[in-house]
C-alpha positions in Angstrom: 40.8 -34.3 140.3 40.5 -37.7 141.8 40.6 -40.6 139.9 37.2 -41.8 141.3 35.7 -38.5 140.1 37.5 -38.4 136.5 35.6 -42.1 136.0 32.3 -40.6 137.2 32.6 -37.6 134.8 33.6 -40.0 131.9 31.0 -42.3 132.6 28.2 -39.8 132.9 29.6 -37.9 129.7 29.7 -40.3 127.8 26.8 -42.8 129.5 24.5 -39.5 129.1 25.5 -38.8 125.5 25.0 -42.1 124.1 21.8 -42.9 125.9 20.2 -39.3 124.4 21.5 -40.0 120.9 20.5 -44.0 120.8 17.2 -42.3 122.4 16.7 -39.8 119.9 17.9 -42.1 116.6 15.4 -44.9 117.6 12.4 -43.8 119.0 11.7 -43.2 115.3 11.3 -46.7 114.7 9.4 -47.5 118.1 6.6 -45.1 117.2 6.8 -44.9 113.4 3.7 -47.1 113.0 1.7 -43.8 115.3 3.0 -41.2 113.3 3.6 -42.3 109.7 0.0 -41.5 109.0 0.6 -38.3 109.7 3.2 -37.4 107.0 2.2 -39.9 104.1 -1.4 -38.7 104.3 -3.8 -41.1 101.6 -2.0 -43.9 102.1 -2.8 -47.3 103.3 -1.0 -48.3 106.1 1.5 -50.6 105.4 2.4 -47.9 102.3 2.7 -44.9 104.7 4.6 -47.7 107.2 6.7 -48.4 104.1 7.5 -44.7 103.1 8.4 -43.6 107.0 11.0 -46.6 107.1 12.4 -45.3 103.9 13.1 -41.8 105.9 14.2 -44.0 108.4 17.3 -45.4 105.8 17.7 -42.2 104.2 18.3 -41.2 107.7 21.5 -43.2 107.3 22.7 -42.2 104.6 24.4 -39.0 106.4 26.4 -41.3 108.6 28.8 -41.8 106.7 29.6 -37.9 106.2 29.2 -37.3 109.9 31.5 -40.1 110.6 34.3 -38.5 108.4 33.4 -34.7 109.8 33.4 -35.9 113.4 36.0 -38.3 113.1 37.8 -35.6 111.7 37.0 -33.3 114.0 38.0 -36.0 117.2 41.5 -36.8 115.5 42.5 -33.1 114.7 40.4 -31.0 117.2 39.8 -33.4 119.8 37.4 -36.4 121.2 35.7 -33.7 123.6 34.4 -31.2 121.2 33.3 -33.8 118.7 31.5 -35.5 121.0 30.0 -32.1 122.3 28.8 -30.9 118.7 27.1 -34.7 117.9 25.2 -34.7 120.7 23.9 -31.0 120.3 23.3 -31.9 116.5 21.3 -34.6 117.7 19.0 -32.7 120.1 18.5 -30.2 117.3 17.2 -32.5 115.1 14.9 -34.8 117.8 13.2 -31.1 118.5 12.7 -30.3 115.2 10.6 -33.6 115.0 8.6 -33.2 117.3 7.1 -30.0 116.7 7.0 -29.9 113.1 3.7 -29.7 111.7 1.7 -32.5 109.9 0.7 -33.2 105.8 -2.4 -32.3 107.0 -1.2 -28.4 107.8 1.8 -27.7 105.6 1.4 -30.4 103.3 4.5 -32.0 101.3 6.7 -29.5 103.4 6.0 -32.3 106.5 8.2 -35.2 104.9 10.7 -32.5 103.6 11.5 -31.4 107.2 10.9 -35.0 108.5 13.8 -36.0 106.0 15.9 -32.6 106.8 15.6 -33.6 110.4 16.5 -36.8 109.8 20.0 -36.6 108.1 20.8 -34.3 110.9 20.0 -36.9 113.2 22.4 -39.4 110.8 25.2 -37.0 110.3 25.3 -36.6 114.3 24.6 -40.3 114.9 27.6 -41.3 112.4 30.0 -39.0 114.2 28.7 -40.4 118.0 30.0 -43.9 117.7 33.2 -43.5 116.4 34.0 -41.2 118.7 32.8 -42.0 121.8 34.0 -45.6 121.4 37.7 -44.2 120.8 37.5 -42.0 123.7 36.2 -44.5 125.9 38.4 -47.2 124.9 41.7 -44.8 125.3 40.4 -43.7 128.9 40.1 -47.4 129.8 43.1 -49.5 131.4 44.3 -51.9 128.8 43.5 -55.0 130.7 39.4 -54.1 131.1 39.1 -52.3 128.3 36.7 -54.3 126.7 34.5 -54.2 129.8 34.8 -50.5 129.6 33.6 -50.8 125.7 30.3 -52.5 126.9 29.2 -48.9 128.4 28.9 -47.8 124.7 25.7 -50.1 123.8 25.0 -50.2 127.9 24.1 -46.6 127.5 22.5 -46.8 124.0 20.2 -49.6 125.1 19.5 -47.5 128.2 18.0 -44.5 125.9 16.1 -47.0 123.4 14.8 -48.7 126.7 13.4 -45.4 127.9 11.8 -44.8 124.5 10.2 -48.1 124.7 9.1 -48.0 127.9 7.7 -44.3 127.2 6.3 -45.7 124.3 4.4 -48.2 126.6 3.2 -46.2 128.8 2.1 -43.9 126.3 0.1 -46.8 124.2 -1.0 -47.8 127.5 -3.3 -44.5 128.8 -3.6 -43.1 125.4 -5.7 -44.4 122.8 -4.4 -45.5 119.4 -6.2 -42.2 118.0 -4.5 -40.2 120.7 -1.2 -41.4 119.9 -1.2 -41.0 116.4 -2.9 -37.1 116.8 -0.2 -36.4 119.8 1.0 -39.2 121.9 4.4 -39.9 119.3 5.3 -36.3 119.5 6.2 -36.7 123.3 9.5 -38.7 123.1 11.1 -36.7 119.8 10.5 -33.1 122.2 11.8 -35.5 125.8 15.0 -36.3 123.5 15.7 -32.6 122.4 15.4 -31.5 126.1 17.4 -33.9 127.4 20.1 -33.3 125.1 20.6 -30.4 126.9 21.9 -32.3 129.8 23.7 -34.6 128.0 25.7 -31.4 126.2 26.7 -30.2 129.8 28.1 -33.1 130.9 30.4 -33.4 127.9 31.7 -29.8 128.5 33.2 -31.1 132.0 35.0 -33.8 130.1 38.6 -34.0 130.0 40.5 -34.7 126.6 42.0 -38.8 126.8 45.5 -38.9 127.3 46.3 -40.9 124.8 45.3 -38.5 122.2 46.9 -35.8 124.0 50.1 -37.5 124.0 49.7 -37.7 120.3 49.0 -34.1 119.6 51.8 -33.1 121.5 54.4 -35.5 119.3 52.5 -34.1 116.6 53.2 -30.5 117.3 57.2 -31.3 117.1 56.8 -32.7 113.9 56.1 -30.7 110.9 54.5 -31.2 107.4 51.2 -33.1 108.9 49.7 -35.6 106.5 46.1 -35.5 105.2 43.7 -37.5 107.1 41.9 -38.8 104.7 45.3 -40.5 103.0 45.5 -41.6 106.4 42.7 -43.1 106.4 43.3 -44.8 103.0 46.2 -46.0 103.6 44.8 -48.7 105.3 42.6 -50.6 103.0 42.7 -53.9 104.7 41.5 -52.6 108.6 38.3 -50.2 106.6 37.4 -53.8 104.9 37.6 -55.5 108.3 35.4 -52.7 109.8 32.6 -53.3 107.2 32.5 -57.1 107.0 32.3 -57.3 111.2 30.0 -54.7 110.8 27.4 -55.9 108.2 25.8 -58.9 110.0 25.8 -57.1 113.4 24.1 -54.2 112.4 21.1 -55.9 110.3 20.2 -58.3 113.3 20.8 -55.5 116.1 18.4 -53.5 114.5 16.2 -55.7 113.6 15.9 -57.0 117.0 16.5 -54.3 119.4 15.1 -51.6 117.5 12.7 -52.6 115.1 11.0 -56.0 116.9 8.0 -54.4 118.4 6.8 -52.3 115.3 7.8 -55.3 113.0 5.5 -57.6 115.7 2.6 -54.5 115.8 2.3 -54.8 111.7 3.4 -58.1 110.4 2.1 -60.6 113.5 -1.0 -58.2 114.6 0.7 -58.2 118.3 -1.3 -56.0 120.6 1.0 -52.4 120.2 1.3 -52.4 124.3 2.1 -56.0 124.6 4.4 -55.8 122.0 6.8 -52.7 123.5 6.2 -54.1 126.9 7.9 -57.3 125.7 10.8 -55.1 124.0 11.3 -53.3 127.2 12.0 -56.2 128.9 14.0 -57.8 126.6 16.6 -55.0 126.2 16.8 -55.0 130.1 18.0 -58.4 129.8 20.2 -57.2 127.1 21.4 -54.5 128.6 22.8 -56.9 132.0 24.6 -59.3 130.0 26.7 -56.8 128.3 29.0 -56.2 130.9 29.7 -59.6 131.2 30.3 -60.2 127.3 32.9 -57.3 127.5 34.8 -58.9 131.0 34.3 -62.3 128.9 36.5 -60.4 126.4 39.3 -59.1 128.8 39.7 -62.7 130.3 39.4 -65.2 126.6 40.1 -63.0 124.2 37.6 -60.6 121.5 37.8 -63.5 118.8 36.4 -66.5 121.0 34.0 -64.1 122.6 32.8 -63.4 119.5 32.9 -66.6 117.5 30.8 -69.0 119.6 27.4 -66.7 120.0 27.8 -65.9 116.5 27.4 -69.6 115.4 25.0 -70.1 117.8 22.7 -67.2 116.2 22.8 -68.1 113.2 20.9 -71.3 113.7 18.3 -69.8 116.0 17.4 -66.8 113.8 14.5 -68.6 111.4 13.0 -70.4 114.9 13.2 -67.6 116.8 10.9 -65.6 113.9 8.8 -68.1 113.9 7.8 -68.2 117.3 6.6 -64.5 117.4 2.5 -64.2 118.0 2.0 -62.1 120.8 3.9 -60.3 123.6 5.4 -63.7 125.7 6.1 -65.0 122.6 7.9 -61.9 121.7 10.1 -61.0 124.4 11.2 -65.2 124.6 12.7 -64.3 121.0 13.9 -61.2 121.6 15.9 -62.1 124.6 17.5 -65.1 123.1 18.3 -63.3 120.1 19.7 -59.7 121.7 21.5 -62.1 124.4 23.2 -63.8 121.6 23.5 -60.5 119.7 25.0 -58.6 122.9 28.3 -60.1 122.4 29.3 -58.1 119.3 27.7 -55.1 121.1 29.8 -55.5 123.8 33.4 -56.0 122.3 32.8 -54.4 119.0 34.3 -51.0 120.8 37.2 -52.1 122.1 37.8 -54.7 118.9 37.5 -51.2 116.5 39.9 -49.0 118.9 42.2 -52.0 118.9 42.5 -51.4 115.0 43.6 -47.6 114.5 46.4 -45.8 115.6 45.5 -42.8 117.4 46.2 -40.2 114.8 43.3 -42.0 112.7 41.3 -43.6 115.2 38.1 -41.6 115.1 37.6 -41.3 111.4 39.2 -44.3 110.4 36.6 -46.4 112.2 33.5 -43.5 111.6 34.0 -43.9 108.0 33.7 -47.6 107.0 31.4 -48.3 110.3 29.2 -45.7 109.0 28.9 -47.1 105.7 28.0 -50.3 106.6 25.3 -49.6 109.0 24.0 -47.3 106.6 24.2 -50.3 103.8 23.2 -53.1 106.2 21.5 -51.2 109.3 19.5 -48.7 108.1 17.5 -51.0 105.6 17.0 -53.9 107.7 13.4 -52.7 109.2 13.2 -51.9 105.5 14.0 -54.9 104.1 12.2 -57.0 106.9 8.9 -55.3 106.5 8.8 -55.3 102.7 9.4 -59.2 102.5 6.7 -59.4 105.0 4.1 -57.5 103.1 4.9 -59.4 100.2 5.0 -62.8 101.8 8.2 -63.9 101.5 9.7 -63.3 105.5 12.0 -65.8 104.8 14.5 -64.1 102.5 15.0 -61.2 104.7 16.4 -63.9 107.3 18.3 -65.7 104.6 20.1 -62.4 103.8 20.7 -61.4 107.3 22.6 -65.4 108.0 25.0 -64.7 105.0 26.0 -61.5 106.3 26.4 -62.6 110.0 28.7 -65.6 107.8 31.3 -62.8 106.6 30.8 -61.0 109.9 32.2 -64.3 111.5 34.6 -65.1 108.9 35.9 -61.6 109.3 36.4 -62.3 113.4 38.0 -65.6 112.6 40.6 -64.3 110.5 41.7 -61.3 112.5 44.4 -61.7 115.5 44.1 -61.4 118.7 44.1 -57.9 120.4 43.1 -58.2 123.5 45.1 -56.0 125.9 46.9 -54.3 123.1 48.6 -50.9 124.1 46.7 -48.4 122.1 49.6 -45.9 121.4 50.5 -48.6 119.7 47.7 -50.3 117.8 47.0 -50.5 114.2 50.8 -50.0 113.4 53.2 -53.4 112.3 54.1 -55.0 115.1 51.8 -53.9 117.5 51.5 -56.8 120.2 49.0 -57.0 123.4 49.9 -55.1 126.6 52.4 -56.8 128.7 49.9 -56.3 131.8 47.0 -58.1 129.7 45.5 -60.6 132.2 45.7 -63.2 130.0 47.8 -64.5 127.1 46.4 -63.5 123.8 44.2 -66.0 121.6 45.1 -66.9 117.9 
C-alpha cells in the first residue's frame, strides 16, 4: 500500500468516524427544544427543556466507563477494533432514538429508552476520543503532528455542522408543529445509517505502528501489568488531563453545541435564524483549526494555547451580551469558537504527548471522560437553568474560573512539541530531534 493511500484510508477512517459520532452525540442538543415535548408530556416548556438537558448530562455520565473499556480495549486489543466497536455503539444508539415511540404512546417507557439510548451513546462517545486522538497522533510524523490532531475536532465539527445545517433546513420547510410531531426524528435515523459507512471504513484501517511496535516488545516480556495500575500510577498527568480539560469543555459546548437552542429559548431568536447562524459559525471554526494545529508544530502547544485563552476570557460576558437575533448570533459565536478552536486543535496532540503507549488510550479516556462529563455535559444545563432563573451571569462567572485552571494547567506544563511518542510520558522524554523548531518553556 502506498503511502498516499494509507493517509487517505486514515483520514477517511477516522474523518468519517468522528464526524458520525460528533453527529450523532449532538444533534440532541440542536433539536432538543422540537422533541422534549414529546417525552416530558405536561410540562411547560422551559421544564420539559430542562428535563431533556438533564438526559443530555446523564448522557455523560457513561463516558467515563466507555473511556476505560475502550481505552482498554485500544491499549490491549488494539486502536482499530476499538474504534470499530465505538462507532457501531454509536449508530446503535442514534437509531434507537429516532424511532422510539413518544410519552404519548408508551408512556414513561419513552424517557426510559431515551436515557438507555443515551448512555449508549456516552459509553461509545467516551471511548471515541481517546482513541481516535491516540491513533491519529501515533500515525502522524512528529513534526506536524499537531496539524494532524486538528482532524479530530475538523471532523467532529463537520458532523455537528451537518446536524445544524439539517436542522435548518428542516426548521426551514417544516413548521414548528411538524418538527416537533416528525421533523427531529430525521437526523437521529441519518446518524444511525450513516454509521454504517463510517463502520466500513474503520475495518480497512491498519493498526499504528507505534502501538504495534509495543505489542510486539510486549510479547517478549512476561508477567504484564494491570492497566488500570498503569493508569494510576500516574497521578500527576490524570490531574493535568482534567484541569486542561474543564474550562475547554464548558465553553466548547456551550458555544458550538448548545448556542442556537440556548439563543431559541433564552433570547427568543427566530429557531431558523438561530441554527443558520450556528452553521455558519462552525464553518468558520472548522477553517481555522488547521491553522491552530500548524501554529502548534511551528511555536509550540503552550504559547498556542496561552494567548487565545487569555483573550477569551475577557470576551466571554460581552460576547453573551450581544446575542438578540441571528447576525448577532453568529458575530459571537465566531469570535468565541475562533478563540475556542485553539484548544480544539492541539488538545490531541497535547494529550498523546502525555502517555506512553502502553497506556495511551485509557489513560487519557479516563480522566478526559470525567471531566467533560463534570464540566461538559452540564454546561447547556447549567447555562439554561441560570437563565430561567435570571441570574445568566453566574453561569459565565463559573465557566472564566475554570478556563483560569485550564490556563494555569497549560502554563505549568513543558513543552512537547515534537516529542517522539515511543517515548512520551516516561522521565526524560525530550522533543524529536527532527522537531522544526526548538521547544518552548
Amino acid at each position: 500500500m502506498t503511502e498516499r493511500t494509507e493517509r487517505r484510508r486514515t483520514i477517511l477512517g477516522i474523518g468519517a468516524g468522528n464526524a458520525m459520532e460528533w453527529f450523532d452525540w449532538n444533534v440532541y442538543a440542536t433539536f432538543s427544544a422540537f422533541f422534549a415535548p414529546q417525552f416530558f408530556a405536561g410540562d411547560d416548556t422551559g421544564t420539559a427543556l430542562l428535563k431533556t438537558l438533564a438526559v443530555f448530562a446523564v448522557g455523560f455520565v457513561a463516558r467515563p466507563f466507555g473511556g476505560f473499556l475502550f481505552g482498554w480495549i485500544a491499549d490491549r486489543r488494539g486502536r482499530k477494533l476499538s474504534m470499530a466497536l465505538c462507532v457501531a455503539t454509536a449508530a446503535v444508539g442514534s437509531l434507537v432514538i429516532g424511532l422510539v415511540p413518544t410519552h404519548a404512546v408508551i408512556g414513561i417507557a419513552a424517557p426510559v429508552v431515551l436515557v438507555l439510548a443515551r448512555l449508549a451513546q456516552g459509553l461509545a462517545h467516551g471511548g471515541e476520543l481517546p482513541a481516535a486522538q491516540t491513533y491519529l497522533a501515533e500515525m502522524a510524523p512528529p513534526a506536524r503532528r499537531g496539524l494532524w490532531s486538528s482532524l479530530i475536532y475538523f471532523s467532529g465539527t463537520a458532523g455537528i455542522l451537518v446536524g445544524t445545517v439539517l436542522g435548518a433546513v428542516l426548521s426551514s420547510v417544516l413548521t414548528r408543529e411538524e418538527m416537533a410531531a416528525y421533523g427531529w426524528r430525521v437526523p437521529f435515523v441519518l446518524g444511525g445509517l450513516f454509521g454504517l459507512y463510517a463502520l466500513v471504513m474503520r475495518l480497512r484501517m491498519r493498526e499504528s505502528d507505534t502501538y504495534a511496535r509495543e505489542e510486539e516488545a510486549r510479547a517478549a516480556t512476561p508477567g504484564r501489568p494491570s492497566l488500570w495500575r498503569q493508569v494510576l500510577a500516574r497521578p500527576k498527568a490524570l490531574a493535568r488531563v482534567v484541569f486542561l480539560t474543564s474550562g475547554l469543555t464548558v465553553v466548547y459546548y456551550v458555544w458550538s453545541v448548545a448556542a442556537p437552542a440556548y439563543a431559541i429559548t433564552a433570547r427568543g431568536v427566530d429557531p431558523a435564524a438561530a441554527l443558520w447562524a450556528g452553521a455558519g459559525a462552525l464553518a468558520v471554526f472548522m477553517v481555522l483549526l488547521p491553522l491552530w494545529g500548524a501554529a502548534s508544530d511551528r511555536f509550540g502547544r503552550r504559547r498556542t494555547l496561552l494567548v487565545p485563552g487569555a483573550v477569551l476570557v475577557l470576551a466571554l460576558f460581552p460576547l453573551d451580551a450581544m446575542i438578540h437575533d441571528g447576525p448577532t448570533l453568529f458575530v459571537a459565536m465566531t469570535v468565541a469558537l475562533a478563540l475556542i478552536g485553539a484548544g480544539c486543535a492541539v488538545g490531541p496532540a497535547l494529550y498523546a504527548e502525555m502517555f506512553p503507549t502502553g497506556v495511551r488510550a485509557a489513560g487519557l479516556g479516563v480522566p478526559y471522560s470525567i471531566a467533560v462529563a463534570l464540566f461538559g455535559g452540564t454546561a447547556p444545563y447549567l447555562q439554561t437553568l441560570f437563565a430561567e432563573i435570571g441570574r445568566p451571569g453566574l453561569f459565565l462567572g463559573y465557566a472564566i474560573v475554570l478556563l483560569l485552571v485550564s490556563g494555569l494547567t497549560v502554563y505549568l506544563l513543558p513543552e512537547t512539541r515534537g516529542i517522539d511518542l515511543a517515548t512520551a510520558g516516561r522521565d526524560g522524554a525530550e522533543p524529536a530531534a527532527h522537531a522544526t523548531t526548538p521547544p518552548v518553556r
